[in-house]
Structure formats: C-alpha cells, structure tokens
C-alpha positions as CSV (number, residue, x, y, z in Angstrom):
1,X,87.4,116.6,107.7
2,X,88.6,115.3,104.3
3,X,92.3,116.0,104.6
4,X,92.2,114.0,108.3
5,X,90.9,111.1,106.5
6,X,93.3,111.0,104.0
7,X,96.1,111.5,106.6
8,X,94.4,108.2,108.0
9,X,94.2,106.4,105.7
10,X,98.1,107.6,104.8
11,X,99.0,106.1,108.2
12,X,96.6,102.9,108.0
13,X,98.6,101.9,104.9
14,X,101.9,102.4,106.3
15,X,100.9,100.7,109.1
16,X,99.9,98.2,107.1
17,X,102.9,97.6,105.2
18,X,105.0,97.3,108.2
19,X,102.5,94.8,109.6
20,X,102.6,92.9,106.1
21,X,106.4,93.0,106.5
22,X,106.4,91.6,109.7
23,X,104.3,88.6,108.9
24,X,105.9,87.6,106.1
25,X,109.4,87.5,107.2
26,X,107.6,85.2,110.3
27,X,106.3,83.0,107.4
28,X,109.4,83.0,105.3
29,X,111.6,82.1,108.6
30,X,108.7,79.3,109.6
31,X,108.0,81.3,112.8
32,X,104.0,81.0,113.0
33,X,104.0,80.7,116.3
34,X,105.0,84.5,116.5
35,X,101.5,86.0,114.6
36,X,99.9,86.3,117.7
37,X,102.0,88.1,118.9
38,X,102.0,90.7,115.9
39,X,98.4,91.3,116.0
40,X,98.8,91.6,119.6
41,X,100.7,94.5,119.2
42,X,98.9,95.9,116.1
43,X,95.3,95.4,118.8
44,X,97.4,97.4,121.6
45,X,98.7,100.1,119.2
46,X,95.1,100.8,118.1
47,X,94.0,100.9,121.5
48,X,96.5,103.5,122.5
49,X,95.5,105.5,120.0
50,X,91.4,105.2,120.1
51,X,92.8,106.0,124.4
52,X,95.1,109.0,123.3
53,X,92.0,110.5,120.7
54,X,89.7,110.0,123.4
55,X,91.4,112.0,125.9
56,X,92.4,115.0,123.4
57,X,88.9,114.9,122.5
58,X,88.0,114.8,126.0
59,X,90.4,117.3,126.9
60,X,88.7,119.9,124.1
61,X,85.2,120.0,125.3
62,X,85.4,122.6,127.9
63,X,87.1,124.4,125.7
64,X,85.2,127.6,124.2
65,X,86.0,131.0,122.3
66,X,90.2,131.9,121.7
67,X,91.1,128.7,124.3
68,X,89.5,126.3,121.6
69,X,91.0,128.6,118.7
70,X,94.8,128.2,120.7
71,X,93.8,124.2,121.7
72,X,92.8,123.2,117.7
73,X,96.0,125.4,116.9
74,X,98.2,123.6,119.0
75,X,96.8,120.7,118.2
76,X,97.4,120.8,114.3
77,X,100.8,122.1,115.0
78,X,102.1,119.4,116.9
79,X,100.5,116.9,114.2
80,X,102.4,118.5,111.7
81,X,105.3,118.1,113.5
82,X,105.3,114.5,113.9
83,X,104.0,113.7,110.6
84,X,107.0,115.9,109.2
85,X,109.1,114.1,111.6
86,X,107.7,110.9,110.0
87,X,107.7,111.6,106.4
88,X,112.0,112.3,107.3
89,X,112.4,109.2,109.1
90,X,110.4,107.3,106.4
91,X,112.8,108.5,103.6
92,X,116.3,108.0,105.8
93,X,115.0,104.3,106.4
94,X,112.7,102.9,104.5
95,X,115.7,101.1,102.1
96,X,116.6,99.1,105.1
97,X,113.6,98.7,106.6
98,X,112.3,95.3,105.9
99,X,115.8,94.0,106.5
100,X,116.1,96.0,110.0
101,X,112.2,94.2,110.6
102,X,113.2,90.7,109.2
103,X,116.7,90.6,111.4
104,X,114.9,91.9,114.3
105,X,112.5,89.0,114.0
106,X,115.1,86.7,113.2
C-alpha cells in the first residue's frame, strides 16, 4: 500500500508541475480567458483515471486463486512499464518542456 501512495503522490506532483506551467505561461501571455479550460482538462483527466481504476478494480473481483495471482501480476507489470516509459520520457524532455508548453499555448 505504501509504495502506491508514494507512486501517487510522485504523479500528483508531476502533474502538478505541468499544470503550474500551464497556468503561468497563460498569465505571463495575458491569456485568462484560457484557465478554464486548463482545469477542464485537469477535471477530465482525473475522471478518466478514477473510470480506468474503477474498471480494473471492477474487472479483479471475480478473480480468485492463480487468476488473481496472474491478474495483480500483470497488472504491476504493465505499471512498471509505463512508469519506466515515463521516468525516460521525463529525462529526454523535461529541458524543453515549459518552452514546448508555453509555445503550445502561445
């Protein structure tokens, strides 16, 4: 349980940062009339991913024995492999991040 949380809270604040990026570069560029539509996005991202836990959690009830082992295997497995996937894209952009956000938004 504790190393999801901390894997969380690892995503919240890189979520965050992007978020914090985003609405900055809107207020340095005068472009308030744009927030909405950041925490539009942020409310629709959260929602796919309460929809996306639900049904993996849904999915893993019926589950008992060596098909819950494999499932919870699985599982972990491909959350390793995005976080990994993640952590590399992370580190080959994160220097031009902001400016990548700020032009976008631009």
């Amino acid at each position: 349980m504790f190393p999801a949380l901390l894997l969380a809270l690892r995503e919240g604040l890189e979520a965050a940062l992007v978020i914090g990026i985003l609405l900055g570069t809107l207020r340095q560029i005068r472009r308030n009339d744009l927030r909405p539509a950041v925490w539009q996005g942020l409310l629709a991202a959260l929602l796919v991913a309460l929809g996306a836990g639900g049904l993996l959690y849904a999915l893993s009830l019926p589950l008992e024995g060596a098909a819950e082992k494999i499932y919870e295997g699985v599982t972990m497995l491909l959350a390793a492999s995005v976080l990994t996937w993640m952590i590399f894209w992370m580190q080959h952009h994160a220097a031009s991040l902001k400016e990548s956000l700020a032009t976008k938004v631009r």
